[in-house]
Phi, psi and omega in degrees: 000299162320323151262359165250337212219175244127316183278334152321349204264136153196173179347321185261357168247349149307310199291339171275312160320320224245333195294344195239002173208176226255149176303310167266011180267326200279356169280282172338319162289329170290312180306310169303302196319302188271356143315336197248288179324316167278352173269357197254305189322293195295282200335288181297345151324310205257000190078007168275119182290172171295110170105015199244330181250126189109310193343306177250044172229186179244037162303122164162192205251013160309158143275167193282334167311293197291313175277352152289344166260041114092000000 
C-alpha cells in the first residue's frame, strides 16, 4: 500500500502497523522500503537485467557462507 497505492494509506492502516511495529521499527521500514524501491526504480532505469551486472564475481549483498549453499 505505501508503494503502490499511497492514497490508501490511511488511518486504519497506520493503526494496524503501529499494533505490530514501533515508532522506530516503522521509520526503519520506511527506509528500507524506500531505499529498496528506489534502488529497483534506478535499475530498470538503466535496463539492467538479473544478473547482467556483477555476474562473474561473488559480490552481492549475501555473505558468502549463504551464496555458496546456493
Amino acid at each position: 500500500m505505501l508503494v503502490w497505492n499511497p492514497d490508501g494509506v490511511d488511518d486504519a492502516l497506520w493503526e494496524r502497523m503501529r499494533r505490530h511495529f514501533s515508532e522506530d521499527e516503522l521509520v526503519e521500514l520506511g527506509y528500507f522500503v524506500s531505499l529498496t524501491f528506489g534502488q529497483q526504480r534506478w535499475i530498470k532505469t538503466l535496463g539492467i537485467g538479473h544478473g547482467e551486472v556483477l555476474a562473474d564475481t561473488d559480490a552481492g549483498l549475501a555473505p558468502a557462507r549463504e551464496r555458496a549453499a546456493g
